[in-house]
KOLTIFI-474595 format. One record per residue (C-alpha): z, y, x. Coordinates in Angstrom, 3 decimals. Each point is the difference from the previous one (the first is absolute). Example, Ala and Ser with C-alpha at 12.3 -4.5 7.8 and 13.67 -1.06 7.14 Angstrom:
<atoms>
<atom <7.800, -4.500, 12.300>>
<atom <-0.660, 3.440, 1.370>>
</atoms>
This chain:
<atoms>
<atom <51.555, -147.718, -117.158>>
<atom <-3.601, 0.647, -1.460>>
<atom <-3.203, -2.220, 0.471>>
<atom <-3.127, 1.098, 1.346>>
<atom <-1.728, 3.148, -1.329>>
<atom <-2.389, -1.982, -2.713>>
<atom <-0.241, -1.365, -3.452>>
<atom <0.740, -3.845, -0.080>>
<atom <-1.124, -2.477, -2.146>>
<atom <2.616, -0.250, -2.742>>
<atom <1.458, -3.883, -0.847>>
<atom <1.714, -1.049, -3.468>>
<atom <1.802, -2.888, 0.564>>
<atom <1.416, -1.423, -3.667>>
<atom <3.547, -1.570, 0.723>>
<atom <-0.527, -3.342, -1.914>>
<atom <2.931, -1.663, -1.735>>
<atom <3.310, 1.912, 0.656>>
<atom <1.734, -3.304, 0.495>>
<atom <-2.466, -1.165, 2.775>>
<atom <-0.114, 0.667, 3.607>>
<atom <-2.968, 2.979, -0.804>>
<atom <2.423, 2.482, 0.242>>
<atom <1.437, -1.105, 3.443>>
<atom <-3.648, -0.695, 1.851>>
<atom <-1.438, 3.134, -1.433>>
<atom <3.556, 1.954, 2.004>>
<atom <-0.289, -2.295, 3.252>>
<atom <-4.245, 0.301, -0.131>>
<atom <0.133, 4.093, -0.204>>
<atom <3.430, -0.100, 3.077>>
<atom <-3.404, -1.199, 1.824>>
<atom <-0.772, 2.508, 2.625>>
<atom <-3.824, -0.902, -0.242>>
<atom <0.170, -0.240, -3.971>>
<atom <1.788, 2.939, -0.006>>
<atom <-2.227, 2.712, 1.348>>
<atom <-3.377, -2.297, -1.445>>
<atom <0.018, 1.891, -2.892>>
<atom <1.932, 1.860, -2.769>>
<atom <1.862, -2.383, -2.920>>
<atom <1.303, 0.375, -3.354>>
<atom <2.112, -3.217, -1.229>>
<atom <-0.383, -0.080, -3.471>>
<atom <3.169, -1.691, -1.995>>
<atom <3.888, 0.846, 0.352>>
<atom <1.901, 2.661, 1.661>>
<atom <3.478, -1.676, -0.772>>
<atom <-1.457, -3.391, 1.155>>
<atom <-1.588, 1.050, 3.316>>
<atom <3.565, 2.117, 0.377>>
<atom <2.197, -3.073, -0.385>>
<atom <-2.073, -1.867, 2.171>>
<atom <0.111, 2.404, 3.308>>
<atom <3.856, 0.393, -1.245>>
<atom <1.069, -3.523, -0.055>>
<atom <-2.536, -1.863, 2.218>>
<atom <-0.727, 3.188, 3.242>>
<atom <-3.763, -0.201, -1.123>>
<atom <-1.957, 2.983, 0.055>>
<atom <2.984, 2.505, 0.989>>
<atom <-2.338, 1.628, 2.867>>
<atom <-2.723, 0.748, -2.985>>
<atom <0.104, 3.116, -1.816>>
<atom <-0.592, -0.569, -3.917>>
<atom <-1.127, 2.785, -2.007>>
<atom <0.705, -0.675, -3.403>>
<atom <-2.603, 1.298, -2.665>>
<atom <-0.747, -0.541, -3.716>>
<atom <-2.973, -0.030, -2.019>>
<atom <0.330, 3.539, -0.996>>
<atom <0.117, 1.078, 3.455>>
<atom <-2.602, -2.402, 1.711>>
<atom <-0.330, 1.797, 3.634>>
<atom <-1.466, -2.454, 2.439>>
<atom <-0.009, 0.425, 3.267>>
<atom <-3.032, -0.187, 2.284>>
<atom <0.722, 2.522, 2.896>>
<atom <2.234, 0.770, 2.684>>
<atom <3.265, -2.097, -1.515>>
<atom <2.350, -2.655, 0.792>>
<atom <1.189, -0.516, -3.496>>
<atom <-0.677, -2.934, -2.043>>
<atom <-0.747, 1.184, -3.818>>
<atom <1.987, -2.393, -2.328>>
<atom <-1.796, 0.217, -3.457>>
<atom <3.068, -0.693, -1.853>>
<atom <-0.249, -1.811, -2.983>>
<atom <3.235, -0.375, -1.122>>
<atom <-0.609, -3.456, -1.740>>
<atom <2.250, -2.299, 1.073>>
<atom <4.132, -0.456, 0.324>>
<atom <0.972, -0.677, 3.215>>
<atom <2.660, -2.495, -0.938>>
<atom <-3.161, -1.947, -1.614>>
<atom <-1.569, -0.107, 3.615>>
<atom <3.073, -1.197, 1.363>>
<atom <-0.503, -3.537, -2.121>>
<atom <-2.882, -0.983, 2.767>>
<atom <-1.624, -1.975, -3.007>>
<atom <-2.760, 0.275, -2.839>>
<atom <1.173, 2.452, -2.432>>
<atom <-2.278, 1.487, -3.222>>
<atom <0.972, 3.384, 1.493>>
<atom <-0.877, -0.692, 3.324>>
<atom <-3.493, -1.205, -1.136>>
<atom <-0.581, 3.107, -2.070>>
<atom <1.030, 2.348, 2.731>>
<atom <-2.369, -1.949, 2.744>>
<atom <-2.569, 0.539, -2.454>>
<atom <0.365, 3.672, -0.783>>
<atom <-0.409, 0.565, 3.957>>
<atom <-3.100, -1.529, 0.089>>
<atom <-1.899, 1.953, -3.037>>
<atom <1.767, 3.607, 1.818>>
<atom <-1.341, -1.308, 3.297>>
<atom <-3.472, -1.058, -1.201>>
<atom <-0.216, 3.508, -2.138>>
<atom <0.465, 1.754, 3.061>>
<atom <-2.310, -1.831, 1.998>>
<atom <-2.402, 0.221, -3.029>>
<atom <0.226, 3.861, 0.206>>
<atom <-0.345, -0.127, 3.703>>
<atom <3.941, 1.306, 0.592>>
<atom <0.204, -2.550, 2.445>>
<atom <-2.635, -1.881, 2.487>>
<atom <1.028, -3.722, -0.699>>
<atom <2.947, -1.880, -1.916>>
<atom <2.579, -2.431, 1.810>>
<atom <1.471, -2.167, -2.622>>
<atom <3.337, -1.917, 0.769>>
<atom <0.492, -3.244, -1.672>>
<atom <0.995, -0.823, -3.460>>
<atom <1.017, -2.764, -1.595>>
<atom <-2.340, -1.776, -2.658>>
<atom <3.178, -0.968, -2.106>>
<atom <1.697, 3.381, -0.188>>
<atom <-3.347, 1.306, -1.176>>
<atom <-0.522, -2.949, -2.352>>
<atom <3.556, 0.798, -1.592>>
<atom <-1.156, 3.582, -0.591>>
<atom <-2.395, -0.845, -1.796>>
<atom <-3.401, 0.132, 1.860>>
<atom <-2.169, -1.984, 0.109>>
<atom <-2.134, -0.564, 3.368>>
<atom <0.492, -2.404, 2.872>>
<atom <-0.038, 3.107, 2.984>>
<atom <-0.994, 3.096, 1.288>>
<atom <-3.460, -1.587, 1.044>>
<atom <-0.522, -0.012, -4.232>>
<atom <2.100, 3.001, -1.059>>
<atom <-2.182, 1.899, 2.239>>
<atom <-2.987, -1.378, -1.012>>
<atom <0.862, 0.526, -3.684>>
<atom <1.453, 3.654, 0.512>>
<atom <-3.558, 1.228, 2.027>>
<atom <-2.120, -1.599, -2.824>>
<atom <-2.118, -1.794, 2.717>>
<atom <-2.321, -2.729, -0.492>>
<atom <1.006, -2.390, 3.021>>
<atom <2.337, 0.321, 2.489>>
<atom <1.399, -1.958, 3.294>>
<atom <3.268, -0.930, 1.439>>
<atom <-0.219, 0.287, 4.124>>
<atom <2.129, -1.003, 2.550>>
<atom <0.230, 0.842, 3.673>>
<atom <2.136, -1.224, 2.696>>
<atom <0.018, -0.339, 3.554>>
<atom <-3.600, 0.134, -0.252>>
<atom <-0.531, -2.207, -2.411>>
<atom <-1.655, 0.873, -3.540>>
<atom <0.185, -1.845, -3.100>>
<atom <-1.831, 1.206, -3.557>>
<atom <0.381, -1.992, -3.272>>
<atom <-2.130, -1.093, -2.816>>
<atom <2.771, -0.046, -2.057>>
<atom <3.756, 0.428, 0.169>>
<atom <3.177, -0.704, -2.155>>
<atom <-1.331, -3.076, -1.471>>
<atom <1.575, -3.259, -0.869>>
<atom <-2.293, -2.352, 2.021>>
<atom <-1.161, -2.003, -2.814>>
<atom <-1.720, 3.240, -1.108>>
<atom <-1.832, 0.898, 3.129>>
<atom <-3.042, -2.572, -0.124>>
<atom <-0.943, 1.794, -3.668>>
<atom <1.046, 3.432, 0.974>>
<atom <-3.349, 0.004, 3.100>>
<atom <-3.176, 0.952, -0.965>>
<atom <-2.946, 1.648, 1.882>>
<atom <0.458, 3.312, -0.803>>
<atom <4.275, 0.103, 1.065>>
<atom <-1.108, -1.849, 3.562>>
<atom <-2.986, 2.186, 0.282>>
<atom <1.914, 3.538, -0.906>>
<atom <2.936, -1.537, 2.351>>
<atom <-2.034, 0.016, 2.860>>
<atom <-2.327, 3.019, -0.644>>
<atom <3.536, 2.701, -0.402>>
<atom <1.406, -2.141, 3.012>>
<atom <-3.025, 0.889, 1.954>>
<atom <0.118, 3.958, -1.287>>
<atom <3.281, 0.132, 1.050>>
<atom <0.102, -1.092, 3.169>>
<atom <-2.563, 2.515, 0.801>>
<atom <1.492, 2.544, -2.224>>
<atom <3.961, -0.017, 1.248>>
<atom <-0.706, -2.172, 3.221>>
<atom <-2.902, 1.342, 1.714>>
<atom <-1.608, -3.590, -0.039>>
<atom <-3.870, 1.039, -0.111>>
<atom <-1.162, -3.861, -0.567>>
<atom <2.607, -2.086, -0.896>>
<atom <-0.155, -3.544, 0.626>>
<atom <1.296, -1.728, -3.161>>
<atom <1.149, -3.811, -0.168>>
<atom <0.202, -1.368, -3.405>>
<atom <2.325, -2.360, -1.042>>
<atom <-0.503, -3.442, -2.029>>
<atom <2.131, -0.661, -2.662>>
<atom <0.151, -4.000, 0.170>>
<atom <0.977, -2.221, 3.496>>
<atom <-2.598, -0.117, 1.779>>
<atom <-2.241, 2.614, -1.931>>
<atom <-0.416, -2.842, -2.689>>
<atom <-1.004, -2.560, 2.699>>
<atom <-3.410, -0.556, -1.145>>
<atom <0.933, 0.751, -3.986>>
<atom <2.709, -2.903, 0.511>>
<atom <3.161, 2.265, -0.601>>
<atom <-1.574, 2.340, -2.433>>
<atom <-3.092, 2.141, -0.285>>
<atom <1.109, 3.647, -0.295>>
<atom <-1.607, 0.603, 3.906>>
<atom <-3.394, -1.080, -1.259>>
<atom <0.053, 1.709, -3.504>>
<atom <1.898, 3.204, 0.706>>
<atom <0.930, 0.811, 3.280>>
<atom <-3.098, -0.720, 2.042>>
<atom <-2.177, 2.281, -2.802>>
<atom <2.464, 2.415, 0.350>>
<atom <-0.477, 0.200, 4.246>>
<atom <-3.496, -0.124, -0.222>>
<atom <-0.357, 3.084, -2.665>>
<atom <1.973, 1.688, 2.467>>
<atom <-1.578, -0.950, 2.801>>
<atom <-3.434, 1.317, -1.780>>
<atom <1.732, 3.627, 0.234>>
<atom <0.773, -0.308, 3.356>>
<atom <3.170, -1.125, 0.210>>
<atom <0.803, -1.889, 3.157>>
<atom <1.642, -2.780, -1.734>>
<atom <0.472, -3.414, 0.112>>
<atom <0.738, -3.528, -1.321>>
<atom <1.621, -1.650, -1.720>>
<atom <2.811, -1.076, 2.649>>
<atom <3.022, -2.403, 0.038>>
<atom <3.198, 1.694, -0.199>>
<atom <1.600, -2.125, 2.319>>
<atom <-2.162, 1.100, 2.944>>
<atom <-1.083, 3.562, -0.803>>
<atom <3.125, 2.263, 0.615>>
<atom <-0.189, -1.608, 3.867>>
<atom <-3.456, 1.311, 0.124>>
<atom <1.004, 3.783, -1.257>>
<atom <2.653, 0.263, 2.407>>
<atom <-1.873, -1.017, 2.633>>
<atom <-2.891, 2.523, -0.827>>
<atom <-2.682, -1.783, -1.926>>
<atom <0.422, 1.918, -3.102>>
<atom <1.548, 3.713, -1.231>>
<atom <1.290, -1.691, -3.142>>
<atom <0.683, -3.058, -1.762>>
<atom <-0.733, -0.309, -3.789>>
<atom <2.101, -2.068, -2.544>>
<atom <0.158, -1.457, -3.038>>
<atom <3.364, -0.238, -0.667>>
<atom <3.550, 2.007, 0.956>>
<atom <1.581, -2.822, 1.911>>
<atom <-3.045, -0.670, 1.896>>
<atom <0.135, 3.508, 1.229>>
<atom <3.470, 0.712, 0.050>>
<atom <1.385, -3.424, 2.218>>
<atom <-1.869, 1.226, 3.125>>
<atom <0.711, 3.535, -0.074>>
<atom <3.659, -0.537, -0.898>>
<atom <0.194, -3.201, 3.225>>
<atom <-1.945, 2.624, 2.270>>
<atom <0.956, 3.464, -0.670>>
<atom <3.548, -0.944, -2.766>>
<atom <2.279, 3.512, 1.638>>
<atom <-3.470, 2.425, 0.314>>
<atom <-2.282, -0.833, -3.112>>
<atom <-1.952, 2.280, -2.236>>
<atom <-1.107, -0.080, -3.371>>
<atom <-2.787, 2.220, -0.536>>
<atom <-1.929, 1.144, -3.543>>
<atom <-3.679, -0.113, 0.349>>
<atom <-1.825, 1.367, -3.121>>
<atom <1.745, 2.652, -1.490>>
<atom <-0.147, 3.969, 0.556>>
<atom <3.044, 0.150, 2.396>>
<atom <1.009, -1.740, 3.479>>
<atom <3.044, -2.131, -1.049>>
<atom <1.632, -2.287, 2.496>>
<atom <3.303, -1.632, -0.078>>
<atom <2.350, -2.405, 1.731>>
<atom <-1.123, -4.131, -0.557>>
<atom <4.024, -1.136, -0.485>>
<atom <1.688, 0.785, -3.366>>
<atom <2.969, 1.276, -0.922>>
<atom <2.349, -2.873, 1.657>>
<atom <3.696, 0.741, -2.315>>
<atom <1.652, -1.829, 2.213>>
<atom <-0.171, 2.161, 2.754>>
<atom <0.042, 3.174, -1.266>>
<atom <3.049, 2.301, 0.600>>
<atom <0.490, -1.955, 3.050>>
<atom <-1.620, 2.260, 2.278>>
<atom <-1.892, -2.942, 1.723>>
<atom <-3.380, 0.131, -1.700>>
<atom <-3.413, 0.307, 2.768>>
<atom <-1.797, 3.180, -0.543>>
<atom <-2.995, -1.037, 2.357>>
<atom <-2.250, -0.840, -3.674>>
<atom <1.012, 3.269, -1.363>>
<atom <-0.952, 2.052, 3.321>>
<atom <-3.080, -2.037, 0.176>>
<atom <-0.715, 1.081, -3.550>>
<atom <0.522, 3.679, 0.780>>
<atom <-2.025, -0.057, 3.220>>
<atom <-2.416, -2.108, -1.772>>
<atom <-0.119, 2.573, -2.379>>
<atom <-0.484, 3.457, 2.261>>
<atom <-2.621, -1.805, 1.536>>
<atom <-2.063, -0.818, -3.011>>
<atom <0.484, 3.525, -1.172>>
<atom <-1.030, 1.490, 3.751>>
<atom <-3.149, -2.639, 0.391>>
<atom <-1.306, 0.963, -4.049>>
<atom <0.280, 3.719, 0.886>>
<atom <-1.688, -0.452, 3.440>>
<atom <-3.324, -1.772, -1.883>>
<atom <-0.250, 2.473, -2.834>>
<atom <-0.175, 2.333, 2.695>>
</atoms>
């Protein structure tokens, strides 16, 4: 059966650790009817894996996989129901079968994601889906960084970029990330908040369509500090930070209690909420939106989106893992790509 008469927007989606559940909620996502005919996909990672998967588990056996290699890098955009499968060939499946960090595993994950940023570097593809990994495997290969939000960052040579979540209406962005907490206080300045909310603010306009986002900023002590009582980082960084963006234009504001700002967002007062640390994001987008989350990268060259849950070994191969993050992630994805393309125009 062929899809409408026109060129689609063409999706890599990187396959994350072989021993995860990527694999399986990449299958189940693209069985999706609606994800299905959204766009056109490549999965980047293993033929033999995704194989043993649809073999042993039913996943995926309505999909039509069209192997390819490097030297033969065809990608479909047209009138096709094929999925390309840039096979990289990296990656035993036995090894994937363990359902646990392996060195291997952690190098393979990682070669997907430098093919899959290459091609969406040389504008091969529209936007990159990347399924989970797992911070261990990668740490026993031998890298060194704490997640795609840094490997990105550090691959596209930018200056400053921002992790972003969405879920069930609700948006998060973060100051900083994969921190141990006793390192977050030091790790805010001026210029991170500042930059946080000013590529926040171009990218809700940029992949959202948001003309004049209304930003809520997030304190990093109870109570904001509660009058300089619990700390002073709200009067000495964050609040310069707001009101240097606020002098550009930027609807934004505080800073505001974490404990009472999410309720606000959801209920309409603000586009986004701002924070200064992962778990301060991450707790309410994970309690409100845990099966359809999004992790987004705002700041570098490419769209990049990707499920919020990890690789969860002790589920994989069971056939029971959600896909709803991963579709969101794709749909989230096509629709960054369509609203980007509909500005420049």
């Amino acid at each position: 059966m062929k899809s409408e008469n026109r060129e689609k927007n063409l999706i890599g989606i990187t396959m994350g650790d072989p021993g995860g559940i990527g694999p399986e909620v990449i299958l189940e996502a693209l069985a999706s009817p609606e994800i299905r005919t959204a766009a056109n996909y490549v999965i980047i990672g293993s033929e033999k894996v995704l194989s043993d998967i649809t073999g042993n588990l039913g996943i995926g056996t309505g999909l039509q996989l069209s192997p390819i290699d490097n030297t033969s890098l065809n990608l479909n955009r047209g009138m096709t129901d094929d999925i390309n499968v840039l096979d990289l060939d990296n990656v035993a499946v036995h090894d994937a079968l363990k359902h646990k960090p392996l060195p291997e595993s952690g190098r393979a994950s990682v070669e997907y994601i430098m093919k899959g940023l290459d091609l969406a570097l040389d504008g091969k593809i529209d936007a990159l889906v990347t399924a989970p990994i797992s911070k261990e495997a990668v740490k026993l290969a031998g890298f060194d960084f704490a997640g795609h939000t840094e490997l990105l960052k550090e691959k596209t040579a930018v200056e400053n970029v921002v992790m972003f979540m969405v879920g069930k209406g609700l948006r998060v962005s973060f100051v900083t990330t994969h921190l141990a907490i006793n390192e977050v206080s030091g790790s805010i300045n001026q210029e991170n908040v500042f930059s946080t909310i000013q590529i926040t603010a171009t990218g809700l306009k940029t992949f959202f369509g948001i003309d004049n986002p209304k930003i809520a900023v997030c304190g990093l002590n109870p109570h904001c500090g509660d009058g300089d009582r619990f700390g002073t980082e709200e009067r000495d960084v964050i609040m310069p930070a707001i009101e240097r963006a606020q002098e550009m234009g930027i609807d934004c504001h505080g800073p505001l209690s974490a404990d009472t700002v999410f309720n606000k967002a959801l209920n309409g007062e603000y586009d986004i909420v701002v924070v200064q640390f992962h778990d301060q994001g991450t707790i309410p987008i994970k309690m409100h939106a845990f099966d359809s989350g999004v992790n987004i990268t705002l700041g570098i060259p490419v769209i990049r989106t990707s499920p919020t849950h990890g690789t969860a070994f002790d589920i994989a191969g069971k056939g029971v893992a959600n896909p709803g993050s991963m579709i969101e992630a794709i749909r989230t994805a096509v629709l960054m790509t369509e609203t980007r393309k509909h500005l420049i125009v």
